[in-house]
N, C-alpha and C positions, 0 to 999 in steps of 0.2 A: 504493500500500500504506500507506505514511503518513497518508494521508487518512483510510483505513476504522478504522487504529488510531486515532486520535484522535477517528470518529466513535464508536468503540464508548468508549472512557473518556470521552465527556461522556452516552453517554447506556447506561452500566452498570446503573441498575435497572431500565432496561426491559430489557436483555436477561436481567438475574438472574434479572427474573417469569416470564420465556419458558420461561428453562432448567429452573426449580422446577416449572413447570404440566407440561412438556412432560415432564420427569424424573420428578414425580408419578408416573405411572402409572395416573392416573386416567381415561385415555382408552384404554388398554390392558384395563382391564375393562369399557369402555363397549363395545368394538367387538368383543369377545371373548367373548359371550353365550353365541354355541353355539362349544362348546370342541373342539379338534381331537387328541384323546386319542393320547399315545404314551408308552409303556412306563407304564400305567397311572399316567402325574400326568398333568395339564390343561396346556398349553402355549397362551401367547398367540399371535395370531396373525401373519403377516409385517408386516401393515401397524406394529404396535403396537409391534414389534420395531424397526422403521424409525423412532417417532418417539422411542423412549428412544436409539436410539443415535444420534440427529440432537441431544441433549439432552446429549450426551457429547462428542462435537465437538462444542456450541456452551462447553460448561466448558472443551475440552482448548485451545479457543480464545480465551476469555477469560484463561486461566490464561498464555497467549502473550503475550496483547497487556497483561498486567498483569508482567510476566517480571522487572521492576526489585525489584516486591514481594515476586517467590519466593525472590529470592538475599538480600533485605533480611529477610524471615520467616520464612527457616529457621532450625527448632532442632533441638532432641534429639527430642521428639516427634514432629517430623515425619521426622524419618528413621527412630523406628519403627514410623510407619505405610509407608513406604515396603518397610520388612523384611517386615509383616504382606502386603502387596501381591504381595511376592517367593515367597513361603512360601505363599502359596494358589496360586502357580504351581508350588511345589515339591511342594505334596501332587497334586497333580494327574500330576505327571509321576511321583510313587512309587506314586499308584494307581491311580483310574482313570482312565487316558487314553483320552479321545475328542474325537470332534467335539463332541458336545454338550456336555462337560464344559468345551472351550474356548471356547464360546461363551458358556456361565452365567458365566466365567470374567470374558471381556470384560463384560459385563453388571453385572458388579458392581466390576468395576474406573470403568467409567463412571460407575455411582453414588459410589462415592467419591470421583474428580474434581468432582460436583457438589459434595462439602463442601469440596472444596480448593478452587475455585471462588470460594466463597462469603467462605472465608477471605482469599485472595491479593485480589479485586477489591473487598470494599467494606472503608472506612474505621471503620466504626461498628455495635456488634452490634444500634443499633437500627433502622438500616437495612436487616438481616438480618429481624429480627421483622418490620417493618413488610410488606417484600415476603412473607414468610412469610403474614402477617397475611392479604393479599390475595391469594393463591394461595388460600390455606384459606376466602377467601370464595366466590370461584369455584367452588369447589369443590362450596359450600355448595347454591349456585342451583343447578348443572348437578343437586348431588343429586336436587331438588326440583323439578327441571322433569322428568328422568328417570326417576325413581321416584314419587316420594313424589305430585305431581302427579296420575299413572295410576292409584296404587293407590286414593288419596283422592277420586278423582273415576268410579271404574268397581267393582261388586260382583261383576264377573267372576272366573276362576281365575289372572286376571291378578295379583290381589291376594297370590297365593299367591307366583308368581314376582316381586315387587317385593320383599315384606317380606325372602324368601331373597338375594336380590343386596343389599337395604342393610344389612343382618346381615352380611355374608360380606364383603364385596367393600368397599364406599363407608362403614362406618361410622367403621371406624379414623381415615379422612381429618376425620367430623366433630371425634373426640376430638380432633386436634390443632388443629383448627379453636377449639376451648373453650380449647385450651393456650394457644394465642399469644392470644387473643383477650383473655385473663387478663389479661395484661403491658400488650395494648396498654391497657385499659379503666383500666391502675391508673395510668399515666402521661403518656399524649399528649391533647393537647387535647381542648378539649371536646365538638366535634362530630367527631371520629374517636373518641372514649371511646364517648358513644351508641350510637355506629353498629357499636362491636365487641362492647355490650355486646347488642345485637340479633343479631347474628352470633352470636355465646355463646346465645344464647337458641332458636338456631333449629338451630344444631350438635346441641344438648341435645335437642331434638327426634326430629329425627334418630337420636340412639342411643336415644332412647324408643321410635321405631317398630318399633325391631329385635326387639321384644318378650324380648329377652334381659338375664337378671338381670345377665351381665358388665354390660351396657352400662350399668344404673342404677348400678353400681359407679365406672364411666369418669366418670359423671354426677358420686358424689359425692367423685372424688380431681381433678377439674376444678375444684369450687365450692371444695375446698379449696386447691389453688394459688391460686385467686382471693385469698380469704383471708389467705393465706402472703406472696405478694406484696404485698399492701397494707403487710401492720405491716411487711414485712423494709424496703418503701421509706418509710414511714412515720415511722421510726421506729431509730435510733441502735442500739442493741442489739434491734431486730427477731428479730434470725435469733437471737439466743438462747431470745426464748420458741418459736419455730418450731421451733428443735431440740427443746428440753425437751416438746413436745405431740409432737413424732414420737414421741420414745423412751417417754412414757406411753402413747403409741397401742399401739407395738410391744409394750408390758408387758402391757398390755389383749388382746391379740389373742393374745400367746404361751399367756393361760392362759383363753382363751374362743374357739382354732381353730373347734371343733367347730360351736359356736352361730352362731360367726359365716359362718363355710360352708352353714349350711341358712338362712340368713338371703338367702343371693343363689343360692339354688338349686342349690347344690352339696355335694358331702361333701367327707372327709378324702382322697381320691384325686382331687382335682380333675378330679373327672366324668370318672374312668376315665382319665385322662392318665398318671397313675404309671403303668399297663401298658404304654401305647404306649412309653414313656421306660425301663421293666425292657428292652423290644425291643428298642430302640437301644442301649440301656447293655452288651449282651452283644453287638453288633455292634463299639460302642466298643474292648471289651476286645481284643479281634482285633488292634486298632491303634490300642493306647492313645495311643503318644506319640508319631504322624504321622498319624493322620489314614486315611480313604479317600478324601480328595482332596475339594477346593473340588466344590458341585454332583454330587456321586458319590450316584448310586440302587443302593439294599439289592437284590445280587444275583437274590435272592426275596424277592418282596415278601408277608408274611401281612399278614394280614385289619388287625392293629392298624397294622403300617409301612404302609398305605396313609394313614391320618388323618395323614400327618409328624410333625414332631418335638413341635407342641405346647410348645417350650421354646425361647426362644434360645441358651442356656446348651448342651443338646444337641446343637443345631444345630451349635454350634462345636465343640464336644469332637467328632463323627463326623466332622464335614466336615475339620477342620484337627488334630486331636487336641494332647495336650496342650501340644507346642512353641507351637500359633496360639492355642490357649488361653489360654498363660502370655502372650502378646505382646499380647492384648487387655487383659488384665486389669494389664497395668503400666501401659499406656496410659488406662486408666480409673484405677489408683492417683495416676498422676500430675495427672490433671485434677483429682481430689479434694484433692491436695498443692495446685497451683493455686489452687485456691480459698480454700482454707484461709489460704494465704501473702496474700491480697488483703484476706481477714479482720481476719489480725493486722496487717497493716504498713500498712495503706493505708485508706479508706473504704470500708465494703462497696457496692459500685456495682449498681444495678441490674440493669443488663447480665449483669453477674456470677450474680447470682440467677437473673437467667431462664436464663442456660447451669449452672448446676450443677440446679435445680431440673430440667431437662429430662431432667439423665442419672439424677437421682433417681428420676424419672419412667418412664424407658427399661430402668434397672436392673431395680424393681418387673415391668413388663409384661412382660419376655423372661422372666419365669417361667412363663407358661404361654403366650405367644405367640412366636415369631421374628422378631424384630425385627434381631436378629443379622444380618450378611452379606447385606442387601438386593442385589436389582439392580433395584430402585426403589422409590419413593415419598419420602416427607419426613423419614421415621425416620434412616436411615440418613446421609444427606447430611449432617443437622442433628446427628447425634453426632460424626463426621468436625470439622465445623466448630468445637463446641463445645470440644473435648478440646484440636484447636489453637490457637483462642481465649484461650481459662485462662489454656493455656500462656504465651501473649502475652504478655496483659496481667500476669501476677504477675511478668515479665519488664522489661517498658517501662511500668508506672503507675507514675506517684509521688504 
Protein backbone atom coordinates (compact mmCIF):
# COMPACT_ATOMS: atom_id res chain seq x y z
CA UNK A 1 0.00 0.00 0.00
CA UNK A 2 2.87 2.27 0.78
CA UNK A 3 4.27 1.67 -2.54
CA UNK A 4 1.17 2.79 -4.67
CA UNK A 5 0.81 5.91 -2.29
CA UNK A 6 4.16 7.10 -3.11
CA UNK A 7 3.61 5.86 -6.79
CA UNK A 8 0.74 8.19 -7.10
CA UNK A 9 2.41 11.48 -5.24
CA UNK A 10 5.43 11.21 -7.76
CA UNK A 11 3.44 10.84 -10.59
CA UNK A 12 0.15 13.26 -9.49
CA UNK A 13 -0.29 15.20 -12.81
CA UNK A 14 -0.72 12.25 -14.62
CA UNK A 15 -3.38 11.17 -12.60
CA UNK A 16 -4.89 14.94 -12.38
CA UNK A 17 -5.13 14.62 -16.42
CA UNK A 18 -6.82 11.27 -16.05
CA UNK A 19 -9.33 12.54 -13.53
CA UNK A 20 -10.00 16.16 -15.44
CA UNK A 21 -10.45 14.17 -19.07
CA UNK A 22 -12.23 11.23 -17.48
CA UNK A 23 -14.59 13.87 -15.20
CA UNK A 24 -14.84 16.08 -18.20
CA UNK A 25 -17.62 14.57 -19.49
CA UNK A 26 -16.74 14.74 -22.72
CA UNK A 27 -16.90 11.07 -23.47
CA UNK A 28 -20.29 10.85 -21.86
CA UNK A 29 -21.60 12.96 -24.99
CA UNK A 30 -19.46 11.07 -27.26
CA UNK A 31 -21.16 7.72 -26.43
CA UNK A 32 -24.58 9.18 -25.77
CA UNK A 33 -25.62 10.03 -29.35
CA UNK A 34 -28.81 8.32 -29.32
CA UNK A 35 -30.23 9.34 -25.95
CA UNK A 36 -32.30 6.96 -23.63
CA UNK A 37 -35.36 9.22 -22.70
CA UNK A 38 -36.83 9.05 -19.18
CA UNK A 39 -39.33 11.32 -17.58
CA UNK A 40 -38.84 13.53 -20.50
CA UNK A 41 -34.89 14.81 -19.94
CA UNK A 42 -32.16 12.84 -21.86
CA UNK A 43 -30.12 10.68 -19.48
CA UNK A 44 -26.53 9.40 -20.30
CA UNK A 45 -25.82 6.26 -20.79
CA UNK A 46 -24.58 3.32 -18.15
CA UNK A 47 -21.22 3.19 -19.65
CA UNK A 48 -20.63 7.15 -19.31
CA UNK A 49 -22.10 6.98 -16.00
CA UNK A 50 -19.31 4.33 -15.05
CA UNK A 51 -16.54 6.56 -16.26
CA UNK A 52 -17.54 9.99 -14.32
CA UNK A 53 -17.81 7.83 -11.27
CA UNK A 54 -14.52 5.90 -11.94
CA UNK A 55 -13.38 9.91 -12.04
CA UNK A 56 -14.76 10.27 -8.46
CA UNK A 57 -12.98 7.55 -7.00
CA UNK A 58 -9.84 8.39 -8.72
CA UNK A 59 -10.24 12.31 -6.63
CA UNK A 60 -11.81 10.54 -3.47
CA UNK A 61 -8.46 8.72 -3.85
CA UNK A 62 -6.10 11.13 -4.54
CA UNK A 63 -7.60 13.29 -1.81
CA UNK A 64 -6.54 9.99 0.56
CA UNK A 65 -3.29 9.60 -0.56
CA UNK A 66 -2.71 13.50 -0.24
CA UNK A 67 -4.71 13.37 3.43
CA UNK A 68 -1.55 15.30 5.38
CA UNK A 69 -2.72 18.31 2.85
CA UNK A 70 -6.52 18.14 3.88
CA UNK A 71 -5.81 18.43 7.78
CA UNK A 72 -2.91 21.17 6.80
CA UNK A 73 -5.72 23.17 4.12
CA UNK A 74 -8.44 23.33 5.89
CA UNK A 75 -10.23 26.46 6.41
CA UNK A 76 -13.58 28.24 6.82
CA UNK A 77 -14.30 27.87 3.34
CA UNK A 78 -13.81 24.72 3.02
CA UNK A 79 -16.18 23.72 5.68
CA UNK A 80 -18.61 25.75 3.93
CA UNK A 81 -18.44 23.88 1.08
CA UNK A 82 -18.77 20.88 3.03
CA UNK A 83 -22.35 22.56 4.77
CA UNK A 84 -23.34 23.36 0.92
CA UNK A 85 -22.40 19.37 0.22
CA UNK A 86 -24.80 18.58 3.59
CA UNK A 87 -27.71 20.71 2.48
CA UNK A 88 -28.10 19.39 -1.04
CA UNK A 89 -28.50 16.05 0.98
CA UNK A 90 -30.93 17.87 3.16
CA UNK A 91 -33.03 19.34 0.35
CA UNK A 92 -33.40 16.13 -1.02
CA UNK A 93 -34.56 14.35 1.97
CA UNK A 94 -37.26 17.54 2.43
CA UNK A 95 -38.34 16.93 -1.15
CA UNK A 96 -37.82 14.94 -3.58
CA UNK A 97 -36.65 11.62 -2.56
CA UNK A 98 -35.65 9.09 -4.80
CA UNK A 99 -33.51 6.84 -6.53
CA UNK A 100 -32.76 9.14 -9.08
CA UNK A 101 -32.54 12.01 -7.13
CA UNK A 102 -29.73 10.02 -5.02
CA UNK A 103 -27.97 9.35 -7.72
CA UNK A 104 -27.71 13.02 -9.48
CA UNK A 105 -26.85 13.54 -5.93
CA UNK A 106 -23.62 11.26 -5.99
CA UNK A 107 -22.98 12.68 -9.32
CA UNK A 108 -22.35 15.92 -8.23
CA UNK A 109 -20.98 15.37 -5.17
CA UNK A 110 -18.03 13.44 -7.32
CA UNK A 111 -17.77 16.53 -9.25
CA UNK A 112 -16.86 18.58 -6.52
CA UNK A 113 -14.27 16.11 -5.12
CA UNK A 114 -12.67 16.71 -8.56
CA UNK A 115 -12.10 20.57 -7.29
CA UNK A 116 -11.05 19.37 -3.99
CA UNK A 117 -8.91 17.18 -5.61
CA UNK A 118 -7.32 19.55 -7.51
CA UNK A 119 -7.00 21.72 -4.47
CA UNK A 120 -5.53 19.04 -1.79
CA UNK A 121 -2.84 17.22 -4.54
CA UNK A 122 -1.13 19.92 -6.55
CA UNK A 123 1.25 22.54 -5.01
CA UNK A 124 0.82 25.39 -7.75
CA UNK A 125 -2.34 26.92 -9.53
CA UNK A 126 -0.03 26.72 -12.52
CA UNK A 127 0.06 23.40 -12.41
CA UNK A 128 -3.70 23.21 -12.35
CA UNK A 129 -3.81 25.59 -15.74
CA UNK A 130 -1.38 23.64 -17.27
CA UNK A 131 -3.15 20.18 -16.95
CA UNK A 132 -6.30 22.05 -17.58
CA UNK A 133 -4.51 23.47 -20.58
CA UNK A 134 -4.06 19.92 -21.89
CA UNK A 135 -7.28 18.24 -21.13
CA UNK A 136 -8.96 21.22 -23.11
CA UNK A 137 -6.45 20.26 -25.88
CA UNK A 138 -7.70 16.89 -26.16
CA UNK A 139 -10.48 17.91 -26.17
CA UNK A 140 -9.91 20.05 -28.96
CA UNK A 141 -8.63 17.08 -31.48
CA UNK A 142 -11.21 14.57 -30.32
CA UNK A 143 -13.74 17.76 -31.21
CA UNK A 144 -12.20 17.72 -34.77
CA UNK A 145 -11.69 14.22 -35.44
CA UNK A 146 -15.50 13.61 -34.22
CA UNK A 147 -17.25 16.28 -35.73
CA UNK A 148 -15.90 18.85 -37.31
CA UNK A 149 -13.73 16.36 -39.56
CA UNK A 150 -17.23 14.42 -40.92
CA UNK A 151 -19.10 17.42 -41.23
CA UNK A 152 -16.08 19.38 -43.24
CA UNK A 153 -15.25 16.50 -45.28
CA UNK A 154 -19.05 14.94 -46.24
CA UNK A 155 -22.33 17.25 -47.90
CA UNK A 156 -24.57 14.61 -46.59
CA UNK A 157 -27.44 15.25 -43.79
CA UNK A 158 -24.75 14.30 -41.65
CA UNK A 159 -23.71 17.90 -41.71
CA UNK A 160 -26.94 18.77 -40.08
CA UNK A 161 -26.23 16.40 -37.07
CA UNK A 162 -22.52 17.48 -36.50
CA UNK A 163 -23.19 21.20 -36.47
CA UNK A 164 -26.22 20.28 -33.67
CA UNK A 165 -23.91 18.20 -31.34
CA UNK A 166 -20.89 20.88 -31.58
CA UNK A 167 -23.58 23.71 -30.74
CA UNK A 168 -25.12 21.70 -27.85
CA UNK A 169 -22.83 19.20 -26.60
CA UNK A 170 -18.76 19.89 -27.25
CA UNK A 171 -18.73 23.66 -27.64
CA UNK A 172 -18.68 24.89 -24.09
CA UNK A 173 -15.44 22.52 -23.77
CA UNK A 174 -13.88 24.76 -26.76
CA UNK A 175 -14.77 28.17 -24.77
CA UNK A 176 -12.63 26.96 -21.87
CA UNK A 177 -10.21 25.43 -24.20
CA UNK A 178 -9.77 29.76 -25.23
CA UNK A 179 -9.94 30.37 -21.38
CA UNK A 180 -6.89 28.48 -20.11
CA UNK A 181 -5.20 28.72 -23.21
CA UNK A 182 -5.30 32.65 -22.55
CA UNK A 183 -3.01 32.33 -19.33
CA UNK A 184 -1.06 29.67 -20.62
CA UNK A 185 -0.08 31.96 -24.04
CA UNK A 186 0.59 35.17 -21.72
CA UNK A 187 3.16 33.38 -19.44
CA UNK A 188 4.90 29.83 -20.09
CA UNK A 189 7.59 29.44 -22.49
CA UNK A 190 7.84 29.97 -25.67
CA UNK A 191 7.08 26.91 -27.55
CA UNK A 192 4.02 25.84 -25.12
CA UNK A 193 2.97 29.81 -25.60
CA UNK A 194 2.68 28.93 -29.65
CA UNK A 195 1.22 25.92 -29.23
CA UNK A 196 -1.61 27.37 -26.89
CA UNK A 197 -1.81 30.10 -28.95
CA UNK A 198 -2.89 27.60 -31.99
CA UNK A 199 -5.02 25.64 -29.46
CA UNK A 200 -6.84 29.23 -28.89
CA UNK A 201 -7.09 29.47 -32.43
CA UNK A 202 -8.76 26.21 -33.23
CA UNK A 203 -11.06 26.26 -29.98
CA UNK A 204 -12.36 29.76 -31.77
CA UNK A 205 -13.00 27.69 -34.48
CA UNK A 206 -14.84 25.53 -33.08
CA UNK A 207 -17.42 27.88 -31.44
CA UNK A 208 -17.46 29.48 -35.19
CA UNK A 209 -18.91 26.23 -36.43
CA UNK A 210 -21.67 26.37 -34.14
CA UNK A 211 -23.11 28.93 -36.31
CA UNK A 212 -24.54 30.49 -33.20
CA UNK A 213 -24.37 34.22 -32.28
CA UNK A 214 -23.63 33.04 -28.26
CA UNK A 215 -20.74 31.49 -29.59
CA UNK A 216 -19.05 34.65 -31.53
CA UNK A 217 -19.89 36.39 -28.14
CA UNK A 218 -17.75 33.33 -26.18
CA UNK A 219 -15.33 34.31 -29.13
CA UNK A 220 -15.02 37.92 -28.04
CA UNK A 221 -15.10 37.76 -23.81
CA UNK A 222 -12.18 34.93 -24.75
CA UNK A 223 -10.00 37.48 -26.93
CA UNK A 224 -10.61 39.75 -24.14
CA UNK A 225 -9.39 37.74 -21.20
CA UNK A 226 -6.53 37.34 -23.44
CA UNK A 227 -6.19 41.00 -23.38
CA UNK A 228 -6.83 41.20 -19.55
CA UNK A 229 -4.24 38.82 -18.72
CA UNK A 230 -1.54 40.27 -20.42
CA UNK A 231 -1.43 44.08 -18.84
CA UNK A 232 -2.88 42.53 -15.30
CA UNK A 233 0.78 40.26 -15.72
CA UNK A 234 2.40 42.92 -17.41
CA UNK A 235 2.01 45.35 -15.72
CA UNK A 236 2.07 46.64 -11.62
CA UNK A 237 -1.30 48.38 -11.56
CA UNK A 238 -2.77 46.15 -14.59
CA UNK A 239 -5.83 45.03 -12.87
CA UNK A 240 -6.78 48.78 -12.22
CA UNK A 241 -7.10 49.73 -15.93
CA UNK A 242 -8.92 46.03 -16.38
CA UNK A 243 -11.22 47.09 -13.79
CA UNK A 244 -11.85 50.77 -14.83
CA UNK A 245 -12.73 49.18 -18.94
CA UNK A 246 -15.01 46.56 -17.04
CA UNK A 247 -17.02 49.02 -15.34
CA UNK A 248 -17.18 51.54 -18.70
CA UNK A 249 -18.16 48.25 -20.49
CA UNK A 250 -20.85 47.78 -17.81
CA UNK A 251 -21.92 51.62 -18.34
CA UNK A 252 -21.86 51.14 -22.17
CA UNK A 253 -24.01 48.06 -22.05
CA UNK A 254 -26.59 49.36 -19.20
CA UNK A 255 -27.68 52.09 -21.52
CA UNK A 256 -27.39 50.39 -25.18
CA UNK A 257 -29.03 46.59 -23.68
CA UNK A 258 -31.29 46.76 -26.59
CA UNK A 259 -28.69 47.28 -29.43
CA UNK A 260 -26.53 45.21 -28.04
CA UNK A 261 -28.88 42.06 -27.96
CA UNK A 262 -29.86 42.26 -31.80
CA UNK A 263 -26.25 42.72 -32.28
CA UNK A 264 -25.62 38.66 -31.25
CA UNK A 265 -29.17 37.79 -32.27
CA UNK A 266 -31.17 38.15 -29.50
CA UNK A 267 -33.69 40.57 -27.64
CA UNK A 268 -34.46 41.94 -24.28
CA UNK A 269 -36.00 38.38 -23.11
CA UNK A 270 -33.00 36.49 -23.92
CA UNK A 271 -34.41 34.55 -26.78
CA UNK A 272 -37.54 33.73 -24.61
CA UNK A 273 -35.50 32.54 -21.46
CA UNK A 274 -37.37 35.13 -19.18
CA UNK A 275 -40.56 32.78 -19.74
CA UNK A 276 -38.80 29.53 -19.08
CA UNK A 277 -37.40 31.23 -15.71
CA UNK A 278 -41.31 33.26 -14.87
CA UNK A 279 -41.98 28.97 -14.84
CA UNK A 280 -39.42 28.04 -12.50
CA UNK A 281 -39.77 31.33 -10.52
CA UNK A 282 -43.49 30.22 -9.57
CA UNK A 283 -42.32 26.75 -8.82
CA UNK A 284 -39.54 28.46 -6.76
CA UNK A 285 -42.01 30.33 -4.68
CA UNK A 286 -43.75 26.83 -3.41
CA UNK A 287 -40.28 26.47 -1.72
CA UNK A 288 -38.67 29.44 -1.54
CA UNK A 289 -36.31 28.86 1.23
CA UNK A 290 -35.56 24.96 0.94
CA UNK A 291 -35.59 24.14 -2.01
CA UNK A 292 -37.30 20.98 -4.18
CA UNK A 293 -34.32 19.20 -3.43
CA UNK A 294 -30.73 18.72 -5.22
CA UNK A 295 -31.75 17.05 -9.04
CA UNK A 296 -35.68 17.29 -8.23
CA UNK A 297 -37.88 17.20 -11.94
CA UNK A 298 -41.16 19.92 -12.00
CA UNK A 299 -43.86 17.41 -11.15
CA UNK A 300 -45.50 18.47 -14.61
CA UNK A 301 -43.56 19.39 -16.89
CA UNK A 302 -45.03 22.35 -19.74
CA UNK A 303 -43.87 22.90 -22.87
CA UNK A 304 -41.37 25.87 -21.40
CA UNK A 305 -39.85 23.48 -18.16
CA UNK A 306 -38.94 21.06 -20.76
CA UNK A 307 -35.85 23.68 -22.24
CA UNK A 308 -34.48 23.68 -18.13
CA UNK A 309 -33.60 26.35 -16.38
CA UNK A 310 -31.43 28.22 -18.84
CA UNK A 311 -29.84 30.13 -15.74
CA UNK A 312 -27.40 28.83 -13.14
CA UNK A 313 -28.68 31.23 -10.69
CA UNK A 314 -32.26 29.34 -11.07
CA UNK A 315 -30.94 26.40 -11.11
CA UNK A 316 -29.83 26.94 -7.60
CA UNK A 317 -32.78 28.94 -6.03
CA UNK A 318 -35.36 25.47 -7.25
CA UNK A 319 -32.92 22.82 -6.77
CA UNK A 320 -31.43 24.14 -3.09
CA UNK A 321 -33.60 27.27 -2.42
CA UNK A 322 -32.73 30.18 -0.76
CA UNK A 323 -30.71 28.47 2.47
CA UNK A 324 -28.18 26.79 -0.67
CA UNK A 325 -28.46 29.84 -2.40
CA UNK A 326 -27.34 32.15 0.41
CA UNK A 327 -24.34 29.37 1.14
CA UNK A 328 -23.14 29.77 -2.52
CA UNK A 329 -23.06 33.15 -2.70
CA UNK A 330 -20.87 33.67 0.72
CA UNK A 331 -18.74 31.32 -0.61
CA UNK A 332 -18.25 33.23 -3.83
CA UNK A 333 -18.22 36.61 -1.54
CA UNK A 334 -15.43 35.24 0.03
CA UNK A 335 -13.28 34.36 -2.81
CA UNK A 336 -13.88 37.89 -4.04
CA UNK A 337 -12.64 39.10 -0.36
CA UNK A 338 -9.63 36.68 -1.21
CA UNK A 339 -8.72 38.32 -3.86
CA UNK A 340 -9.07 41.49 -3.18
CA UNK A 341 -6.91 40.83 0.36
CA UNK A 342 -3.92 39.57 -2.23
CA UNK A 343 -4.59 42.91 -4.06
CA UNK A 344 -4.00 45.10 -1.37
CA UNK A 345 -1.25 43.31 0.82
CA UNK A 346 0.70 41.37 -1.33
CA UNK A 347 1.64 41.38 -5.23
CA UNK A 348 -1.18 40.66 -7.49
CA UNK A 349 0.15 37.16 -8.79
CA UNK A 350 -0.84 35.77 -11.79
CA UNK A 351 -2.25 32.68 -10.43
CA UNK A 352 -4.53 34.87 -8.75
CA UNK A 353 -5.89 36.56 -11.91
CA UNK A 354 -6.52 33.57 -13.63
CA UNK A 355 -8.66 32.17 -10.42
CA UNK A 356 -10.63 35.24 -9.97
CA UNK A 357 -10.82 36.12 -13.75
CA UNK A 358 -12.52 32.47 -14.06
CA UNK A 359 -15.21 33.05 -11.58
CA UNK A 360 -15.69 36.52 -13.33
CA UNK A 361 -16.11 34.44 -16.15
CA UNK A 362 -18.51 31.76 -14.42
CA UNK A 363 -20.43 34.57 -12.70
CA UNK A 364 -21.33 36.33 -16.38
CA UNK A 365 -22.29 32.73 -18.16
CA UNK A 366 -24.60 31.09 -15.21
CA UNK A 367 -26.87 33.96 -16.49
CA UNK A 368 -28.25 32.37 -19.19
CA UNK A 369 -26.56 28.90 -18.95
CA UNK A 370 -26.19 26.22 -15.69
CA UNK A 371 -23.09 26.14 -14.87
CA UNK A 372 -24.23 25.82 -11.26
CA UNK A 373 -24.38 22.22 -9.40
CA UNK A 374 -22.59 20.21 -12.34
CA UNK A 375 -22.11 16.60 -12.01
CA UNK A 376 -19.50 17.13 -14.70
CA UNK A 377 -17.28 18.70 -16.84
CA UNK A 378 -14.56 21.50 -16.17
CA UNK A 379 -16.89 24.38 -14.81
CA UNK A 380 -17.79 23.17 -11.84
CA UNK A 381 -14.41 21.30 -10.56
CA UNK A 382 -12.52 24.55 -11.48
CA UNK A 383 -14.93 26.92 -9.37
CA UNK A 384 -14.60 24.36 -6.23
CA UNK A 385 -10.94 24.69 -6.76
CA UNK A 386 -10.64 28.25 -7.30
CA UNK A 387 -12.84 29.61 -4.31
CA UNK A 388 -10.58 27.22 -2.09
CA UNK A 389 -7.51 28.45 -3.75
CA UNK A 390 -8.04 32.41 -3.00
CA UNK A 391 -8.92 31.23 0.06
CA UNK A 392 -5.35 29.81 0.56
CA UNK A 393 -3.37 31.94 -0.80
CA UNK A 394 -4.60 35.50 0.82
CA UNK A 395 -4.08 33.16 4.00
CA UNK A 396 -0.31 31.65 3.49
CA UNK A 397 1.30 34.42 0.71
CA UNK A 398 3.51 36.97 1.98
Amino acid sequence: MNRIISYCRSHSDLLVFITLLIGSGVFSQLISKDYAVAGERPQIVLTAKLLLGFSSMLSAWMIIVFWDNVKQKFTLISGLWFLLLIWALVSILLGQFNTHSLVRLAGFIGCTLVGVMLYISTQRVRDVILSLFWVCTFIVILNFAYIDWPVLSSLSSKNVDGIFFQKNILGHFAFMAMFVSAFVFAKEEVRVKWFAGVVFLAAAWLLYLSTSMTSNLLIIVAILSVISSLIISSYKKGWLVVAASILVLISLLAFNWTEFFSLIGKNSTFTSRTSIWAEYWSLIEQRFFIGHGYGAYPEKLTYLLKFEFHSGYIAVMYYLGAIGFSMLAIIIGMSMRSWWKIVRERSLAYEACFLISFLAVLLTLNITEPYFLNRSGLAWPLFVYSSLQLFWLSKVER
